[in-house]
C-alpha positions in Angstrom: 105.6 104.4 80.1 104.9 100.8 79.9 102.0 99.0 82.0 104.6 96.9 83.4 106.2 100.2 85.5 102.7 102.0 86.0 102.0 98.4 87.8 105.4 98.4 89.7 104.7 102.1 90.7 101.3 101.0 92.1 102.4 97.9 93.9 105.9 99.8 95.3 103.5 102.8 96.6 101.3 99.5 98.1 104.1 98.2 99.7 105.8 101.0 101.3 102.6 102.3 102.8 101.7 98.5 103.9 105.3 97.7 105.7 104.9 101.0 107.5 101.9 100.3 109.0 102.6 96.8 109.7 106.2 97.4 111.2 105.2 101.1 113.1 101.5 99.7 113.8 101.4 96.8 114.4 104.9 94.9 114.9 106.2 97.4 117.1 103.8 97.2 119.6 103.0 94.3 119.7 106.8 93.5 120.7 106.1 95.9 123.7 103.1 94.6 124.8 104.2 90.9 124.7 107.8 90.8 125.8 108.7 91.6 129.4 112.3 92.7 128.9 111.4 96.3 127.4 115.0 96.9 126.6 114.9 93.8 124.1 111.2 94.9 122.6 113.2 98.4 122.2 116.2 96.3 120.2 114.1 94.6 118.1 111.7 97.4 117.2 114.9 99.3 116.4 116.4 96.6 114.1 112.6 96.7 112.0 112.7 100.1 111.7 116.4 100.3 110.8 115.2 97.4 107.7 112.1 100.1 107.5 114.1 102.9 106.5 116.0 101.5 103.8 113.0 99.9 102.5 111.7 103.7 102.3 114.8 104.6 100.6 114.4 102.3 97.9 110.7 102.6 97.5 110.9 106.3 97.4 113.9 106.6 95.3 111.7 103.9 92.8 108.7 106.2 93.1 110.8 109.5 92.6 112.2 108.3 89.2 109.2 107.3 87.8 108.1 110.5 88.5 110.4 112.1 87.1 110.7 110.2 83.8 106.9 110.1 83.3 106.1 113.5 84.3 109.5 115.4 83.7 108.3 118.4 82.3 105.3 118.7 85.0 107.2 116.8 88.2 107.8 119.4 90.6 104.4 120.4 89.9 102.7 117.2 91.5 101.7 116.8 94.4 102.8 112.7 93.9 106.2 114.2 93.0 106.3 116.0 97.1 104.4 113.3 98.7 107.4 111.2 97.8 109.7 113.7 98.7 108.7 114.4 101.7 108.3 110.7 103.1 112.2 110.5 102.0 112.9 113.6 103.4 111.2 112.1 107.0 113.1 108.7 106.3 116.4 110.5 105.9 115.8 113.1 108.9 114.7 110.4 111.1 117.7 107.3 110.3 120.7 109.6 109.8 119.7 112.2 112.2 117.7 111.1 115.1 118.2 107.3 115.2 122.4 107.9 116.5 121.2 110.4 118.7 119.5 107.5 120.3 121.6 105.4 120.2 124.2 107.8 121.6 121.6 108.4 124.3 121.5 104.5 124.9 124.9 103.7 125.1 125.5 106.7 127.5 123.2 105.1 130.0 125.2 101.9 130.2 125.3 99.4 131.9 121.7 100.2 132.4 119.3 100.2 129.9 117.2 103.8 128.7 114.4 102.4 130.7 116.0 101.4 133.4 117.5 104.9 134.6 115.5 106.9 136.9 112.5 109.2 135.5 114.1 112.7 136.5 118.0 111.2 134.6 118.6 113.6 131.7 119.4 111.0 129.1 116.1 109.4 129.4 114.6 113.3 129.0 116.7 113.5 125.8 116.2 110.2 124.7 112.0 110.5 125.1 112.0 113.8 123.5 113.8 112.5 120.6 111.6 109.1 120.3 108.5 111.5 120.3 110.1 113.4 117.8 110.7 110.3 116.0 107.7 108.8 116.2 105.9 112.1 115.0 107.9 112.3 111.8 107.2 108.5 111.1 103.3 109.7 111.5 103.5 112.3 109.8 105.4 110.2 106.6 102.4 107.2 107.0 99.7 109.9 106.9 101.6 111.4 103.6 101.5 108.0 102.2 97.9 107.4 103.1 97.6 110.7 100.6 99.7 109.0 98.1 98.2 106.2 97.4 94.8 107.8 97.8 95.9 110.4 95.0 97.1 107.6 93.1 93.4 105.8 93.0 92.1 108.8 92.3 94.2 109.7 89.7 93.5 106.2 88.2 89.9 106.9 87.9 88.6 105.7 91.4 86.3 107.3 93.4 85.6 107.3 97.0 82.4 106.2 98.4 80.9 109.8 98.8 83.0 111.4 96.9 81.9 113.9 94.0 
């Protein structure tokens, strides 16, 4: 494979891992901590991670391909090859399964907003359970891309600082 697509695959890996962290990490709450209306931070954090997930989509399905055309008789066996499928598997899980949940959940509790309803109001238990749930599986897909682009630089010849 070119240079040209080992560079894409490099910078794509870069970027997904980067607008996680900066959308999940950082954008997120800071939108909490600075707006007063929590039902607005809550809107606009949902529209970043809606644009989030389809940014995973693409990235991953990139990533997936490459793998597969560079390292098709070998793909399944690397660990690059379920990294990548995982983190889609996490994206897909948590924007076709969860997200309408919520959304369900949020529309029930109209006119008032999720955060608005008393503590003890069953669709704000549902609803929390389901953002932790959420916000587990969008951990647990950072953390796997933390490993991919580690494996990648180490794959490339880079070592660690106190690494053998």
């Amino acid at each position: 494979m070119s240079r040209f697509f080992v560079s894409l695959y490099a910078l794509i890996s870069a970027i997904w891992l980067g607008s996680q962290i900066g959308i999940g990490y950082i954008a997120a709450p800071v939108l909490f901590s600075t707006l007063a209306d929590r039902s607005l931070a809550g809107e606009l954090a949902g529209a970043m991670f809606t644009v989030m997930a389809w940014v995973s989509l693409a990235c991953g399905s990139f990533l997936l391909l490459y793998l597969l055309l560079t390292h098709a008789k070998q793909g399944a066996r690397r660990a690059a090859f379920w990294l990548v499928t995982g983190m889609l598997i996490l994206t897909i899980t948590s924007h076709f399964g969860l997200r309408p949940e919520m959304a369900k959940l949020k529309q029930a509790a109209l006119p008032y907003a999720i955060s608005d309803t008393p503590s003890d109001n069953p669709l704000r238990a549902r609803f929390g359970l389901l953002h932790g749930v959420s916000s587990g599986l969008y951990l647990l897909q950072t953390l796997m891309g933390v490993a991919l682009v580690v494996l990648q630089a180490r794959e490339k010849g880079y070592r660690f600082r106190g690494a053998a």
